[in-house]
C-alpha positions in Angstrom: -80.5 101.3 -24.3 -77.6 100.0 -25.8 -74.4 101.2 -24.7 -71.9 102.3 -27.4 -68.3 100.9 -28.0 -67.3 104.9 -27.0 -69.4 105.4 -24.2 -67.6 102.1 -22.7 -64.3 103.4 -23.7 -64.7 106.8 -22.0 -66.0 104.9 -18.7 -61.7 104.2 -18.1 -61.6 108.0 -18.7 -63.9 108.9 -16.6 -62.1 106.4 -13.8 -58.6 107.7 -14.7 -59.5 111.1 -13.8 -61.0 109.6 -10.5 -58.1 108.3 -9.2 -55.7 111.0 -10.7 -53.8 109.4 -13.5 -53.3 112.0 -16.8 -54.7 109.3 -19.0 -56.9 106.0 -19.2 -53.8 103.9 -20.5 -53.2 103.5 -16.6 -56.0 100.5 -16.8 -53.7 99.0 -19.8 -50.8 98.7 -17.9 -52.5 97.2 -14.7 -54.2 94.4 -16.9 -50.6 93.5 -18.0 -49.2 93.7 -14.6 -51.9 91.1 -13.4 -51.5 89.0 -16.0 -47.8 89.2 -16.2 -46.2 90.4 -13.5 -44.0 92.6 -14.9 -42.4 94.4 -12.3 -42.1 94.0 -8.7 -41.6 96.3 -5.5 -37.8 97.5 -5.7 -37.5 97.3 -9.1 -36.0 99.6 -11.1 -37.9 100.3 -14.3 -37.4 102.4 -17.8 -40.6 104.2 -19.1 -39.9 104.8 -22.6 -42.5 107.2 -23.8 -43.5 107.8 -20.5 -45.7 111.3 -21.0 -48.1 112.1 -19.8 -47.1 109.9 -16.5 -50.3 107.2 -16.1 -47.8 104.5 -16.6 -45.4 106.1 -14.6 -47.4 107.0 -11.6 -49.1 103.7 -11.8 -45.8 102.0 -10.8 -44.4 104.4 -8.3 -48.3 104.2 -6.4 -49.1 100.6 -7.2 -45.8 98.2 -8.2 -43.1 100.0 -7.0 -44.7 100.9 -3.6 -42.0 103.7 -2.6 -38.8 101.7 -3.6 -37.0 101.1 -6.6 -36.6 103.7 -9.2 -38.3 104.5 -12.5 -36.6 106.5 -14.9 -39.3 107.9 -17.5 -38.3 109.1 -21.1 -40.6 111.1 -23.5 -40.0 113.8 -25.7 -42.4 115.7 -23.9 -42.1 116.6 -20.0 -44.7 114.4 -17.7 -47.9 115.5 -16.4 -47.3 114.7 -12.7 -47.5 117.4 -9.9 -45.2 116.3 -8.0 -43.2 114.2 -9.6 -42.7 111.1 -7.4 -39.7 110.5 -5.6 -38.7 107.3 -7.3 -39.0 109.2 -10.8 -35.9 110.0 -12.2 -37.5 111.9 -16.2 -35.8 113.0 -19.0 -37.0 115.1 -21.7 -35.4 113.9 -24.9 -35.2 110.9 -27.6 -35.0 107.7 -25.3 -32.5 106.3 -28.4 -30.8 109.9 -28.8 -26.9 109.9 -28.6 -27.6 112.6 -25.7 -30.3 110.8 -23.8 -28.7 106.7 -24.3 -25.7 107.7 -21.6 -28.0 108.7 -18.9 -30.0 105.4 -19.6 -26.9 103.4 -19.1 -26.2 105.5 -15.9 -29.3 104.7 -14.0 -29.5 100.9 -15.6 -29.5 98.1 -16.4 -33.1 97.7 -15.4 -35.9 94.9 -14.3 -38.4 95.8 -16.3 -38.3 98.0 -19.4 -42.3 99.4 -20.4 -43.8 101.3 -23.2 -47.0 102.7 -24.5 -45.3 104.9 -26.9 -46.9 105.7 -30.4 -45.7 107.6 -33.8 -47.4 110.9 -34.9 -49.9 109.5 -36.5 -51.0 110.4 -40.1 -54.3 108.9 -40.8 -52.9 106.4 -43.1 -52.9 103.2 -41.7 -50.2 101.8 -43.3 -48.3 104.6 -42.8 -48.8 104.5 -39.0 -48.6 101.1 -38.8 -44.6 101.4 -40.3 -43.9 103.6 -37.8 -45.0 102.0 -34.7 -43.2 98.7 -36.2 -40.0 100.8 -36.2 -40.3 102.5 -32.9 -41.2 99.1 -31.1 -37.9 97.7 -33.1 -36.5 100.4 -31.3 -37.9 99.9 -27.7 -37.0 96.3 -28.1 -33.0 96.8 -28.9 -33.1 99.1 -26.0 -34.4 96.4 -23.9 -32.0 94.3 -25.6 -29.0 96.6 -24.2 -30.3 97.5 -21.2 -32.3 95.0 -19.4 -31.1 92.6 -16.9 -31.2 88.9 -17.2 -34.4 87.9 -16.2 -36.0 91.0 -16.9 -39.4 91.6 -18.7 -40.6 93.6 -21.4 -43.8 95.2 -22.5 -44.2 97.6 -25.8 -46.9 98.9 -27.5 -47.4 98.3 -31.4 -49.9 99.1 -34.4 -51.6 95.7 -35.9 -50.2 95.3 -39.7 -48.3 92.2 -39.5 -44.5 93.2 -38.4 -45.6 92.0 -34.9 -44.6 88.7 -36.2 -41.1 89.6 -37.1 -40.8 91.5 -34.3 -42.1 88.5 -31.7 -39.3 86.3 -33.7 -36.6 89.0 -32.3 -38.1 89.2 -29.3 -37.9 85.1 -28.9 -33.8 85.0 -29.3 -33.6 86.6 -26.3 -36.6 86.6 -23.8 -37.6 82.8 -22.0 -41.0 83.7 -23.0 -43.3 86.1 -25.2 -46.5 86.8 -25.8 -48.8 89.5 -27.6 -51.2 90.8 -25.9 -54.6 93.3 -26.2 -55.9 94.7 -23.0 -59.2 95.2 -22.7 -58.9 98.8 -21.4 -57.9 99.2 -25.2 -60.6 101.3 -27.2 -62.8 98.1 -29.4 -61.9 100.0 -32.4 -58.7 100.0 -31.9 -56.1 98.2 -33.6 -53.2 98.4 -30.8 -51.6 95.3 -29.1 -48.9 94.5 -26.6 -45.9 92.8 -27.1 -44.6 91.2 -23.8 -41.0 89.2 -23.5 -40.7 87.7 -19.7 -37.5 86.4 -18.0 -34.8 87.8 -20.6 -32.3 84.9 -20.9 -28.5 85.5 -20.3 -26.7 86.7 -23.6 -23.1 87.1 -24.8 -22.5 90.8 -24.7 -24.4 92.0 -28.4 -22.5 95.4 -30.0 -23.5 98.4 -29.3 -25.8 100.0 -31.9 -26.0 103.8 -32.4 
């Protein structure tokens, strides 16, 4: 019998559980790191979105192996029990006049990641504006933040601002590239935007 498009989705479920990760996304972010190499042992790395912790976990266990330091930002607290000891977490608007100073104190960082999604409404459109403007977001963060020759990696809805936004991402990064997973659902319409080797700028201004 047939196997249905769900039924293979839920099989990285299934796994996630397994191995003790909150959510299946874990599978996304390991396809980008072997395809990318993203980040590397010692690293230190901003989650932005971070919660429930896959992504976050997945680097202390797997990248980070013990070293380096990730510093995870969601609006919700992570799912991790305990929290590792390279995980410095924040519960608060990763682009928040409160939240941006702590950023600053445990940066600039090698890698900067994201899986982080709107509220979605149902409305496609709708949903898709959102997730343009939070990557936009993600992206000026890395923008600020990241060191030179750092990489990036953010989450976005299809609707055609990933073109714009792999323009911006191409004035500063040696190299970019979008990219679907295929731990991503088959119905979904998700894609990941990746900028490697983050060339040396002039100092931009600061945005609020």
């Amino acid at each position: 019998m047939a196997t249905s498009r769900r039924d293979r989705a839920d099989s990285y479920t299934k796994r996630a559980h397994k191995e003790g990760y909150p959510a299946r996304s874990v599978y996304k972010l390991e396809e980008l790191q072997q395809n990318f190499k993203l980040i590397k042992s010692g690293d230190t790395v901003l989650d932005v979105g971070a919660a429930p912790g896959s992504w976050t976990l997945y680097t202390h266990t797997q990248l980070l192996k013990g070293t380096g330091k990730i510093v995870a930002v969601d609006l919700n607290p992570l799912n991790l029990n305990p929290v590792p000891h390279t995980v410095i977490s924040f519960v608060g608007d990763a682009f928040s006049k409160e939240i941006r100073p702590l950023l600053i104190e445990h940066g600039p960082y090698d890698a900067i990641i994201s899986d982080a999604a709107p509220m979605t409404m149902g409305n496609r459109s709708v949903d898709t504006a959102r997730s343009e403007n939070l990557a936009e977001q993600v992206i000026y963060l890395a923008q600020d933040h990241l060191k030179t020759h750092g990489n990036l990696v953010v989450k976005i809805f299809q609707g055609g601002g990933q073109v714009e936004l792999l323009k911006l991402m191409r004035t500063f990064f040696s190299k970019v590239k979008p990219f679907k997973p295929k731990a991503c659902r088959d119905d979904s319409f998700e894609i990941y935007l990746v900028g490697l080797d983050k060339m040396e700028m002039e100092k931009q201004p600061c945005r609020s």
